[in-house]
N, CA and C atoms of all chains as a GROMACS GRO file, in nm:
protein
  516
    1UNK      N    1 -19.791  -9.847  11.808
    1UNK     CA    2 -19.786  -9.706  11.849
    1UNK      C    3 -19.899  -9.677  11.946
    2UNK      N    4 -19.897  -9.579  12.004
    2UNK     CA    5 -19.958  -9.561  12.132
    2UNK      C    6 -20.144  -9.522  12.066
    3UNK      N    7 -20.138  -9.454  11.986
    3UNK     CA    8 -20.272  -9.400  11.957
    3UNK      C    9 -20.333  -9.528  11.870
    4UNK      N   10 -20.313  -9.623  11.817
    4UNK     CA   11 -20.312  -9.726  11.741
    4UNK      C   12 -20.471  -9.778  11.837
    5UNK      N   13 -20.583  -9.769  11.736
    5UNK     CA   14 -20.694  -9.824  11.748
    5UNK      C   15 -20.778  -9.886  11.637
    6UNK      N   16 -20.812  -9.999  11.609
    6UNK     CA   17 -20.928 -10.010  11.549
    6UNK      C   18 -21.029 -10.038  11.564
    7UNK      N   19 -21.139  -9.988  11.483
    7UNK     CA   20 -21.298 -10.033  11.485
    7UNK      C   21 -21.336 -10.194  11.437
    8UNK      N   22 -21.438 -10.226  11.491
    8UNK     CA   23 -21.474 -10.338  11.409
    8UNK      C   24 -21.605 -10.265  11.368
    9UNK      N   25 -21.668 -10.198  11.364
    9UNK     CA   26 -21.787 -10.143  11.282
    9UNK      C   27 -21.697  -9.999  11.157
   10UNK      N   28 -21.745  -9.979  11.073
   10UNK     CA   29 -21.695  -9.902  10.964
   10UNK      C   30 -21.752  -9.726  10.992
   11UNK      N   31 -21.687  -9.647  10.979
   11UNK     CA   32 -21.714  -9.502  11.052
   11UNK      C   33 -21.860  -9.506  10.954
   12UNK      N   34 -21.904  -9.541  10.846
   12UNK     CA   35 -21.992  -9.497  10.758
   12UNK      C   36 -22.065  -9.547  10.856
   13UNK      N   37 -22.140  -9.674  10.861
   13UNK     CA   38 -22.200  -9.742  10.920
   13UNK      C   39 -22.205  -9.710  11.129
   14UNK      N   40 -22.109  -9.681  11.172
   14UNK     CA   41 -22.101  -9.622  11.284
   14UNK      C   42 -22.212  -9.453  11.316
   15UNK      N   43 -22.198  -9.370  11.171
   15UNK     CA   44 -22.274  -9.230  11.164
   15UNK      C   45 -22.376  -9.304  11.164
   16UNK      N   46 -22.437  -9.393  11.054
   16UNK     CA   47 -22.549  -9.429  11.028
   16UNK      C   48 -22.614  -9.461  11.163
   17UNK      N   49 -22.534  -9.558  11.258
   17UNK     CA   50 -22.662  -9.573  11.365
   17UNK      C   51 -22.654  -9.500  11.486
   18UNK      N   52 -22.540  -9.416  11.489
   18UNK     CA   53 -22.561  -9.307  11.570
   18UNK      C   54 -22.656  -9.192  11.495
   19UNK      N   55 -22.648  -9.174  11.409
   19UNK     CA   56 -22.778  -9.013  11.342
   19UNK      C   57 -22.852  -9.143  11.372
   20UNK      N   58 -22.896  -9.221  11.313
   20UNK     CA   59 -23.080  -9.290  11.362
   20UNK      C   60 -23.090  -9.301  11.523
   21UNK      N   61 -23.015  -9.321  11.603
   21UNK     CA   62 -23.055  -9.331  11.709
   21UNK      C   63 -23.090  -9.170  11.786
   22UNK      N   64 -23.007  -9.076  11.743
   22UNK     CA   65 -23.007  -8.969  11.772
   22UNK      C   66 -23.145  -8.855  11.734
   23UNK      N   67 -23.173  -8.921  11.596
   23UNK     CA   68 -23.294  -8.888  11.565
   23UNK      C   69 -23.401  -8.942  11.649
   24UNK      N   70 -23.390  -9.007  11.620
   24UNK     CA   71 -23.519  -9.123  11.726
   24UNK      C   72 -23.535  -9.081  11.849
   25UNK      N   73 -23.437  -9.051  11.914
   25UNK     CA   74 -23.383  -9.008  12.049
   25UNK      C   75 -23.522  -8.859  12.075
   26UNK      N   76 -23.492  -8.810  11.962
   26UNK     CA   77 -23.558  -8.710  11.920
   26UNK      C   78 -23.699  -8.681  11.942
   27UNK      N   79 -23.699  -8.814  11.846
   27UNK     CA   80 -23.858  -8.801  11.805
   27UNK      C   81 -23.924  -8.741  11.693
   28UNK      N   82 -23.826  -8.724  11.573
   28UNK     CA   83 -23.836  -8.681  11.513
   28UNK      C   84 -23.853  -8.743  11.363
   29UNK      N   85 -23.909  -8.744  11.257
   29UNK     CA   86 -23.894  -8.851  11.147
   29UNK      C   87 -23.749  -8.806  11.050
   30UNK      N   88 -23.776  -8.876  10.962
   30UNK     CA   89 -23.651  -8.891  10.864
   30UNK      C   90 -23.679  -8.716  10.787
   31UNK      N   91 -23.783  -8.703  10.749
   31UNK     CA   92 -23.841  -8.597  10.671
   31UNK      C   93 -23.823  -8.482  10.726
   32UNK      N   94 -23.829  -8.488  10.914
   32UNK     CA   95 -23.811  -8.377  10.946
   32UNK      C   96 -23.695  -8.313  10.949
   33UNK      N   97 -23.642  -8.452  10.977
   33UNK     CA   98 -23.464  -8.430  10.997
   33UNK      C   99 -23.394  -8.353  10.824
   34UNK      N  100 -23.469  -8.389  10.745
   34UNK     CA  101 -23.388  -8.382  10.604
   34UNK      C  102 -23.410  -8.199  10.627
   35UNK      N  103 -23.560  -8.183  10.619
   35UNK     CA  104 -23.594  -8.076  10.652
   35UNK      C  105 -23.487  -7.949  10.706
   36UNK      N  106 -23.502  -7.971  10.813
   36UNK     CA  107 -23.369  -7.921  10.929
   36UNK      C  108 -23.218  -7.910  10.850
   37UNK      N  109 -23.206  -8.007  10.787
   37UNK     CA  110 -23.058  -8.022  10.755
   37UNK      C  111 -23.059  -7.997  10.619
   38UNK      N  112 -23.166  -7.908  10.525
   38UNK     CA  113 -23.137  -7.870  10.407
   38UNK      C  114 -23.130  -8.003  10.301
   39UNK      N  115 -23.151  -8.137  10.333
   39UNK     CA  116 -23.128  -8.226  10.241
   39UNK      C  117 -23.251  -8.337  10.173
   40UNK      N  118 -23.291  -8.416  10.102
   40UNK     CA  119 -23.375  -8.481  10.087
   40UNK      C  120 -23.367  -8.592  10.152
   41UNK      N  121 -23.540  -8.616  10.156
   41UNK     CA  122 -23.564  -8.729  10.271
   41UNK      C  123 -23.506  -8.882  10.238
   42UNK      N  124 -23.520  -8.899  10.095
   42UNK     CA  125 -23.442  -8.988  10.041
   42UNK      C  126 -23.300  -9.009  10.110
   43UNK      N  127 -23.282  -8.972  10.069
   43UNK     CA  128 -23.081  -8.920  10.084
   43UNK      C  129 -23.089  -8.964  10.261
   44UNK      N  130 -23.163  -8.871  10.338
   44UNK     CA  131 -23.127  -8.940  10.482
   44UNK      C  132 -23.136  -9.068  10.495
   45UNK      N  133 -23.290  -9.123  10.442
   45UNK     CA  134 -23.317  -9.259  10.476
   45UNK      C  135 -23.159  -9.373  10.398
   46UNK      N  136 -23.110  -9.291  10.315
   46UNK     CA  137 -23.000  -9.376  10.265
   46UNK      C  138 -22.906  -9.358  10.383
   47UNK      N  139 -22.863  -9.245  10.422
   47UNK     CA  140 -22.780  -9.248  10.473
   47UNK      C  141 -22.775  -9.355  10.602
   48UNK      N  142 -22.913  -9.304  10.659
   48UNK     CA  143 -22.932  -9.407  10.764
   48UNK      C  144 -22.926  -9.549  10.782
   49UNK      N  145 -22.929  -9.589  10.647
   49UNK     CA  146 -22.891  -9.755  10.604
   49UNK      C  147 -22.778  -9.736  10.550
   50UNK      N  148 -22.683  -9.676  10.604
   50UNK     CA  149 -22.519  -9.679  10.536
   50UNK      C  150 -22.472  -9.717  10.418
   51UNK      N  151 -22.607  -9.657  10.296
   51UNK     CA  152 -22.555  -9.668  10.139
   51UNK      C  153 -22.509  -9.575  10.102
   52UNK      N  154 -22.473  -9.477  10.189
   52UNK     CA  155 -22.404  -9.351  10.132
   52UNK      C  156 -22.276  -9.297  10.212
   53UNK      N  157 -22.214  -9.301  10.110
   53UNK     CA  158 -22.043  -9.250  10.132
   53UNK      C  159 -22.090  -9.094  10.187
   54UNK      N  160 -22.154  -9.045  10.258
   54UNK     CA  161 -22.119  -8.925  10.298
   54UNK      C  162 -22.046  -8.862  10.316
   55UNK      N  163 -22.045  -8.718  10.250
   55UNK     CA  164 -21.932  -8.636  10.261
   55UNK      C  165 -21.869  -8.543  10.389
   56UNK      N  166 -21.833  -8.483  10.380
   56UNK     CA  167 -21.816  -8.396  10.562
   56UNK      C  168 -21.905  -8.290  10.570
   57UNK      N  169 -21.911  -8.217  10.484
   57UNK     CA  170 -22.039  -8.096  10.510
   57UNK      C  171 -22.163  -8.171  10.539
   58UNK      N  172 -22.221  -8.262  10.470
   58UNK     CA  173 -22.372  -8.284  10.495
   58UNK      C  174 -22.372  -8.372  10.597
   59UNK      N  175 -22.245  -8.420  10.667
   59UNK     CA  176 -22.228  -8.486  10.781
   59UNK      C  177 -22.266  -8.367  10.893
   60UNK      N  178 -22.179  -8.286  10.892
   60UNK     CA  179 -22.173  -8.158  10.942
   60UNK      C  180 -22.320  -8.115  10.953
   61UNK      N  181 -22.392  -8.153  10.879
   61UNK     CA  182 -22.534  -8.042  10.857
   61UNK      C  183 -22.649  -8.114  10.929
   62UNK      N  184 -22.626  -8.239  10.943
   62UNK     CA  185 -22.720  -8.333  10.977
   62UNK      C  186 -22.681  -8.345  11.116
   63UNK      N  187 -22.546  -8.318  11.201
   63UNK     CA  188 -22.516  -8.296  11.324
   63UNK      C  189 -22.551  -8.183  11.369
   64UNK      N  190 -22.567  -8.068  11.299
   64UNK     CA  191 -22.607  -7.953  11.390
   64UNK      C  192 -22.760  -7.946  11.389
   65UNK      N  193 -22.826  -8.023  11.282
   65UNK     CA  194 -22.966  -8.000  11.264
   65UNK      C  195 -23.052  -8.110  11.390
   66UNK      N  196 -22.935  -8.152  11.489
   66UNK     CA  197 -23.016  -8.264  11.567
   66UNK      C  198 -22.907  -8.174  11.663
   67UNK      N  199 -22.923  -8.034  11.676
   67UNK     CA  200 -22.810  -7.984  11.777
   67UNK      C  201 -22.651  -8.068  11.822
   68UNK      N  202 -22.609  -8.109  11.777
   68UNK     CA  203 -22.482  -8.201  11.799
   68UNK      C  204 -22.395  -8.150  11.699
   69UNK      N  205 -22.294  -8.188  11.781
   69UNK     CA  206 -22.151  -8.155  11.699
   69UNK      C  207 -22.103  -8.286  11.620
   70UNK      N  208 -22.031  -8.278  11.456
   70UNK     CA  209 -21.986  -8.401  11.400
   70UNK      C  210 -21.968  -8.530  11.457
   71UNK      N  211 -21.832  -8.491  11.559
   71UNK     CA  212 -21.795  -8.600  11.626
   71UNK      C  213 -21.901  -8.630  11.742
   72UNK      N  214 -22.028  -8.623  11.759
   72UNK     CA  215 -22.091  -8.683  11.866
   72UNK      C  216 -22.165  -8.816  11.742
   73UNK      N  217 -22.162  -8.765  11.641
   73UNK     CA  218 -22.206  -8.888  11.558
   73UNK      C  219 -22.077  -8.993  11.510
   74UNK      N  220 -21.990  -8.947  11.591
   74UNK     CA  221 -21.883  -9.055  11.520
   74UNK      C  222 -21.798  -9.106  11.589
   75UNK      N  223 -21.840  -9.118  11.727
   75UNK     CA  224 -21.776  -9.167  11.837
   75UNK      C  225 -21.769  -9.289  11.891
   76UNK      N  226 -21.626  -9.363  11.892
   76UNK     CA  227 -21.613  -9.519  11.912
   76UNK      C  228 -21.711  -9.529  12.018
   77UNK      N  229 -21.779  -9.651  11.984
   77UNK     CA  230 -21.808  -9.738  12.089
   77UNK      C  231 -21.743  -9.768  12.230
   78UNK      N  232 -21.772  -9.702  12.357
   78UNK     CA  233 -21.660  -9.740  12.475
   78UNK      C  234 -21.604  -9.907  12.422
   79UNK      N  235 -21.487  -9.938  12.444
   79UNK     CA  236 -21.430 -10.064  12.451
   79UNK      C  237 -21.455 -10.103  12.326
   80UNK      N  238 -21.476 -10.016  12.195
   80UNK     CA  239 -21.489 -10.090  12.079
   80UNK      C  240 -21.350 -10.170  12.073
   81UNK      N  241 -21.215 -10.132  12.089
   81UNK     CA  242 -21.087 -10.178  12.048
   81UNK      C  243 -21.114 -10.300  12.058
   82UNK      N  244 -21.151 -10.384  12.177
   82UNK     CA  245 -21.150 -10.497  12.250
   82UNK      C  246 -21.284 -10.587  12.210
   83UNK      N  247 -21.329 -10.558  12.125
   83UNK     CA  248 -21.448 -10.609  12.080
   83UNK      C  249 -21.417 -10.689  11.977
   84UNK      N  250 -21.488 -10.787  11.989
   84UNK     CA  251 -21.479 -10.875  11.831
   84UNK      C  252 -21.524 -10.969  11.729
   85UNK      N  253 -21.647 -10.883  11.784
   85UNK     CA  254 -21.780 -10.932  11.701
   85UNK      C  255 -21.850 -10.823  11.684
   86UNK      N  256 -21.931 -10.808  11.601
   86UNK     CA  257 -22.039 -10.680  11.647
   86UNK      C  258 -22.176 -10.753  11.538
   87UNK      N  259 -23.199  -7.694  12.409
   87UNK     CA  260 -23.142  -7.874  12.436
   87UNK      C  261 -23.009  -7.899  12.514
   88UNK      N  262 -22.997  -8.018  12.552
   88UNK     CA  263 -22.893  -8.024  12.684
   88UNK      C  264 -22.777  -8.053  12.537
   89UNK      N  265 -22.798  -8.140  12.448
   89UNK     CA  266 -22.682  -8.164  12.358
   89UNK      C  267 -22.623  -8.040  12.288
   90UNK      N  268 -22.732  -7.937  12.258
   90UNK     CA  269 -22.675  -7.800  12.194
   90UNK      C  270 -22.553  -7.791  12.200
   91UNK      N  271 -22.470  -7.809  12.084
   91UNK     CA  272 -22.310  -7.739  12.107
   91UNK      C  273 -22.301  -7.698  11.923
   92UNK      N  274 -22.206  -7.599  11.912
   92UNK     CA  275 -22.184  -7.532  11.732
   92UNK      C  276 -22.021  -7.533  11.778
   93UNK      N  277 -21.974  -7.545  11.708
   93UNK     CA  278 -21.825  -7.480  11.667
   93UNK      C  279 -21.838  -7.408  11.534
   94UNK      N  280 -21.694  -7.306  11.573
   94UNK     CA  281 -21.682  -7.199  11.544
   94UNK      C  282 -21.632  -7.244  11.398
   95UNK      N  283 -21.546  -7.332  11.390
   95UNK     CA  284 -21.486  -7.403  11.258
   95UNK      C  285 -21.530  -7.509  11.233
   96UNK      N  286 -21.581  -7.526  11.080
   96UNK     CA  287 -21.652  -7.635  11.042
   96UNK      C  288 -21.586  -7.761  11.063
   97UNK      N  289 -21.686  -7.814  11.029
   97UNK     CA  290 -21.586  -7.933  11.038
   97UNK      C  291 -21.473  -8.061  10.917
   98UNK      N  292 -21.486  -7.992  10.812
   98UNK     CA  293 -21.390  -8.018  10.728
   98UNK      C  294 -21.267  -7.916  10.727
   99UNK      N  295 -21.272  -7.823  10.829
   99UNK     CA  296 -21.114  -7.753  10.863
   99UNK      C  297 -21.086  -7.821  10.929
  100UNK      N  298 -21.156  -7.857  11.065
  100UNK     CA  299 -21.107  -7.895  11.119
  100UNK      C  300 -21.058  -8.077  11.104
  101UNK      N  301 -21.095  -8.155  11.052
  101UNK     CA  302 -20.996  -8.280  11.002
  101UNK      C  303 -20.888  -8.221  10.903
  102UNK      N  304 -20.922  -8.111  10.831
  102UNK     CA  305 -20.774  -8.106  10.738
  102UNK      C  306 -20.685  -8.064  10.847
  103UNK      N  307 -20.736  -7.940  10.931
  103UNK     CA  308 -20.608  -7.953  11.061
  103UNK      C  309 -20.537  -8.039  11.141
  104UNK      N  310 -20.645  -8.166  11.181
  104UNK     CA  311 -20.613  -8.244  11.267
  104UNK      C  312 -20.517  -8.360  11.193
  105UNK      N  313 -20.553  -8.343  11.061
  105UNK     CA  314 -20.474  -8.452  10.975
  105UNK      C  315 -20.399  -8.428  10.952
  106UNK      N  316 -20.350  -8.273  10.946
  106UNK     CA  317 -20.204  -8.236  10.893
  106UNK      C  318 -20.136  -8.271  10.998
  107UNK      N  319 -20.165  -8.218  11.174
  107UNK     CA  320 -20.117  -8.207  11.261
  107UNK      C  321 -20.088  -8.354  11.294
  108UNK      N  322 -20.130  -8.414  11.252
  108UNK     CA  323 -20.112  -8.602  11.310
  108UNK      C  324 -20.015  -8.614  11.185
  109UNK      N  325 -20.009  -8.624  11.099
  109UNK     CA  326 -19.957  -8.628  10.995
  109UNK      C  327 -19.800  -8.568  11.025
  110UNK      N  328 -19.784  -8.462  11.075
  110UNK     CA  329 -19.654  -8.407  11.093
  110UNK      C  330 -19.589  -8.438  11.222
  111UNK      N  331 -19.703  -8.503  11.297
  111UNK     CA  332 -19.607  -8.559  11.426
  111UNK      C  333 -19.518  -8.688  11.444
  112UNK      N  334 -19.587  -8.768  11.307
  112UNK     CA  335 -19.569  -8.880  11.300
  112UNK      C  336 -19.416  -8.878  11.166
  113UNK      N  337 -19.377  -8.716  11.162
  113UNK     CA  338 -19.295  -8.726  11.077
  113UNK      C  339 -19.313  -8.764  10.923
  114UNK      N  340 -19.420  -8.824  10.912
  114UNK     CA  341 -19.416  -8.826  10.745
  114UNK      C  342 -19.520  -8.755  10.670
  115UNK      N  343 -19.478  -8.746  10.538
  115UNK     CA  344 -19.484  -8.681  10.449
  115UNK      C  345 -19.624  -8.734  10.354
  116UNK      N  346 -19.683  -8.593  10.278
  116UNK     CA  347 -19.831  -8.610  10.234
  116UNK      C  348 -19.813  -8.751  10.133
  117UNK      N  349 -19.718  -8.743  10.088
  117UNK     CA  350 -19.693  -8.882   9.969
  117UNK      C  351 -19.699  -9.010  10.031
  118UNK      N  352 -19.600  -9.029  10.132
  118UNK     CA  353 -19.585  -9.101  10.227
  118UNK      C  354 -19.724  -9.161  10.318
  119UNK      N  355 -19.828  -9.067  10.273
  119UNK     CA  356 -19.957  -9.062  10.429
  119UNK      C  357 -20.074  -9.126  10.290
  120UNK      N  358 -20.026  -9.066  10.175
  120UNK     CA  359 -20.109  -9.074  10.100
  120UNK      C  360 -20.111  -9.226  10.064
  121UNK      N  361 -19.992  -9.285  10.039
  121UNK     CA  362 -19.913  -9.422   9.986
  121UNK      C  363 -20.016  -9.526  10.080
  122UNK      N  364 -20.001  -9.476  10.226
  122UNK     CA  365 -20.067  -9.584  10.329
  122UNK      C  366 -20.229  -9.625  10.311
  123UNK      N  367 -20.276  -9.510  10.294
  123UNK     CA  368 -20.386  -9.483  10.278
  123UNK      C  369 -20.441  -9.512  10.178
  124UNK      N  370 -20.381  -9.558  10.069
  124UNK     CA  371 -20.439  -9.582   9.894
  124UNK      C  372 -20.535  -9.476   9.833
  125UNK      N  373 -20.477  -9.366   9.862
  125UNK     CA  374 -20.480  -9.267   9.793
  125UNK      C  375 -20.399  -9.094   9.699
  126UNK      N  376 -20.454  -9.028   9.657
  126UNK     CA  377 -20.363  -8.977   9.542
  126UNK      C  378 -20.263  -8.837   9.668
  127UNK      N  379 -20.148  -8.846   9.655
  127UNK     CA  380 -20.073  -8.734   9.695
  127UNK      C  381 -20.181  -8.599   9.668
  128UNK      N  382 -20.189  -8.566   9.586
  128UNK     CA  383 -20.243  -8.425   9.558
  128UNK      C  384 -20.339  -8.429   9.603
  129UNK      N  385 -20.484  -8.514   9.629
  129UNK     CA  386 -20.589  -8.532   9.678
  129UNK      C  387 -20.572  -8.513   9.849
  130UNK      N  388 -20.454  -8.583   9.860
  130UNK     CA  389 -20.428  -8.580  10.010
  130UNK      C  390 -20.373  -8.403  10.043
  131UNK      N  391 -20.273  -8.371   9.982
  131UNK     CA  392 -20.257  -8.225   9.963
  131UNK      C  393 -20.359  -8.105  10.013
  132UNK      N  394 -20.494  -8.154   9.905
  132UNK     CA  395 -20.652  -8.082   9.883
  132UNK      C  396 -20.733  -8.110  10.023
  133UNK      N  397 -20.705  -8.203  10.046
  133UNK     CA  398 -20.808  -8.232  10.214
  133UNK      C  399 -20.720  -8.156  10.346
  134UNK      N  400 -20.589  -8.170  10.288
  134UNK     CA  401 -20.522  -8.123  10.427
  134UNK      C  402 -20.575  -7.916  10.389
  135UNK      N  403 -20.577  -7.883  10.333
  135UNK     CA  404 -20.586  -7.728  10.268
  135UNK      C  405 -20.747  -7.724  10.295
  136UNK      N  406 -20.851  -7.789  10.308
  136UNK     CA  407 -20.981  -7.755  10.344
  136UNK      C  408 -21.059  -7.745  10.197
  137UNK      N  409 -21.030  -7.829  10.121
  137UNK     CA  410 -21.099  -7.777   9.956
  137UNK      C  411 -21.202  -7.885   9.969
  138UNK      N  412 -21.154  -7.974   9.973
  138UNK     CA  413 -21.193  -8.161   9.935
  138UNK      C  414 -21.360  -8.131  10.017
  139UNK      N  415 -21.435  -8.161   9.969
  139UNK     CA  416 -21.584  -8.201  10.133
  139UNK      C  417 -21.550  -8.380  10.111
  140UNK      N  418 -21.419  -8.391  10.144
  140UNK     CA  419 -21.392  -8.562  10.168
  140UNK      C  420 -21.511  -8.622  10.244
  141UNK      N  421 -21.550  -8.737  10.192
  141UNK     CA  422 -21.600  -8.828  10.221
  141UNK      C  423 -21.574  -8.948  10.371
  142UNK      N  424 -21.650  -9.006  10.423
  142UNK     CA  425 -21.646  -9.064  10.499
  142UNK      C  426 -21.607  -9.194  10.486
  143UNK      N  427 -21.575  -9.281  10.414
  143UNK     CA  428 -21.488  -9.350  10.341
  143UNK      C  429 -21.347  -9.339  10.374
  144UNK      N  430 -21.263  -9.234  10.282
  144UNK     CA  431 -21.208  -9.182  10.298
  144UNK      C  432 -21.148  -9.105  10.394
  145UNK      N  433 -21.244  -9.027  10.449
  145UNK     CA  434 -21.164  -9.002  10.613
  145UNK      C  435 -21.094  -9.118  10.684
  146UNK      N  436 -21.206  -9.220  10.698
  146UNK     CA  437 -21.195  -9.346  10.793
  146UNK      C  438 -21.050  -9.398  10.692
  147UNK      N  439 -21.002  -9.367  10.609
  147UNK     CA  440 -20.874  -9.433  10.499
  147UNK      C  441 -20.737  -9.410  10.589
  148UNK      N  442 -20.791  -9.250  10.601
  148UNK     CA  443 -20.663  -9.143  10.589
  148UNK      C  444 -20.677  -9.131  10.795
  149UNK      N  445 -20.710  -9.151  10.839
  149UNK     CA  446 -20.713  -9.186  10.970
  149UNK      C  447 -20.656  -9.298  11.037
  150UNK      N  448 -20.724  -9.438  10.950
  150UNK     CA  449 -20.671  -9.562  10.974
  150UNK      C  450 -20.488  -9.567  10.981
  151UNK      N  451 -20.469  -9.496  10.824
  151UNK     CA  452 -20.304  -9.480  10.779
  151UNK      C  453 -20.250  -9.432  10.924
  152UNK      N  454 -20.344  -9.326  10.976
  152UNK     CA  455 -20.208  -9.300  11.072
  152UNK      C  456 -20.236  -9.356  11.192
  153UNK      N  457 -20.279  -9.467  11.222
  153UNK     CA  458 -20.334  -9.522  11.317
  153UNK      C  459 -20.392  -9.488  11.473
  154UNK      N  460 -20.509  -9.452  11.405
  154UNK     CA  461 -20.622  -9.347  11.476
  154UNK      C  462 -20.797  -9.386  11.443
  155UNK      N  463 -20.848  -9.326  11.518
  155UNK     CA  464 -20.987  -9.375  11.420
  155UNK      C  465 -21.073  -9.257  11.404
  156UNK      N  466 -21.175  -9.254  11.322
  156UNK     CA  467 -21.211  -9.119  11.250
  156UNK      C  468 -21.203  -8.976  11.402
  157UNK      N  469 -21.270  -9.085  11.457
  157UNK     CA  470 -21.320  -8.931  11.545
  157UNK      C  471 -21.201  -8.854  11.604
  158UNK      N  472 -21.091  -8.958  11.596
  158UNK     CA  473 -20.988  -8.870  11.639
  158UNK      C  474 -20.915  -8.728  11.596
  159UNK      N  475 -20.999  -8.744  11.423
  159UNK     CA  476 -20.966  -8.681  11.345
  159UNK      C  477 -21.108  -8.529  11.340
  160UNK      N  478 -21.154  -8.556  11.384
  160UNK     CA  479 -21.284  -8.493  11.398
  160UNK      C  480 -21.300  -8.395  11.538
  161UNK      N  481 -21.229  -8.443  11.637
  161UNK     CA  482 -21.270  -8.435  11.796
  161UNK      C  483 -21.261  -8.227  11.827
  162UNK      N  484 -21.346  -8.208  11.894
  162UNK     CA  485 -21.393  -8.047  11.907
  162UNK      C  486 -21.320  -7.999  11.996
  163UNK      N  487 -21.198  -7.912  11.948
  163UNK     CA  488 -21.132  -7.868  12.071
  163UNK      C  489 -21.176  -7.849  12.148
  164UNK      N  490 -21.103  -7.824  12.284
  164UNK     CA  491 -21.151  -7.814  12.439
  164UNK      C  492 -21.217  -7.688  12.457
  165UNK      N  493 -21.359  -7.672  12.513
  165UNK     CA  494 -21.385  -7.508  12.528
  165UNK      C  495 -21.470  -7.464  12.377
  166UNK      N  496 -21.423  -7.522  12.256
  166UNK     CA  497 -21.481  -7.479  12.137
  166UNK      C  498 -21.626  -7.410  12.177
  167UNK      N  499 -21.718  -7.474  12.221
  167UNK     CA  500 -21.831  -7.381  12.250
  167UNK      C  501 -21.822  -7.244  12.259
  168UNK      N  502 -21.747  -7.217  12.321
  168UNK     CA  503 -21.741  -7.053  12.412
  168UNK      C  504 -21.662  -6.967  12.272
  169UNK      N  505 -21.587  -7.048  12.232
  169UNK     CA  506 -21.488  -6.944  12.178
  169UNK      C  507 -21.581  -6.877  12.092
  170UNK      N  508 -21.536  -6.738  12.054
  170UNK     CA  509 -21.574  -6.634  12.000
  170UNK      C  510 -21.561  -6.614  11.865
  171UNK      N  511 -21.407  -6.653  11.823
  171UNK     CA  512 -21.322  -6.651  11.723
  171UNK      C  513 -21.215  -6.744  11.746
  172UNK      N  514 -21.179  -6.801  11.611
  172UNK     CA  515 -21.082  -6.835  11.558
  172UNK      C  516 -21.001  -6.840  11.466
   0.00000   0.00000   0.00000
């Protein structure tokens, strides 16, 4: 089918190193970010190592708290389809 | 900030929208979407209705089924910035 794509990285793991890079991008620490986004610093630093099944709101919360919208943290890789290794 | 963007609708409406709407183009049915996906009809029901704060796991499930990848399910309508209301 025409829309038919897959990842070779996992969307969990995909947020994870887009929010760390985005943070970083920043300049900002883990603490501040939790800060901002209402959540504990724990919990980010998990998230950021993709041990956490995150839900959509605190996905949501952690994208606007680094000004960004959801999907800027969850956006294929250009040419991920064609990739096949990572 | 140059990234600054909010939408008007969170963003767990908006995948239950985008999932119903992929979901009904493709002609099949929540049981049917649910079956692919290895997960429960009624659960699938609850995410399409905006209840669920579904997980990222799970999104990436119910996305894959319809062969798409998360962000497709996520993506900020055109213009969303500006709008006023929705």
């Amino acid at each position: 089918m025409s829309h038919a794509r897959t990842s070779t990285e996992s969307a969990r793991l995909r947020f994870a190193r887009l929010l760390k890079s985005e943070r970083l991008a920043r300049g900002i620490s883990q603490e501040d970010l939790a800060e901002l986004a209402g959540l504990h610093r724990t919990y980010v630093g998990s998230v950021e190592r993709g041990e956490r099944n995150i839900a959509v709101d605190n996905m949501e919360a952690l994208a606007n708290a680094l000004g960004l919208d959801i999907s800027d943290l969850l956006s294929a890789p250009a040419g991920d389809v064609r990739k096949s290794t990572r």
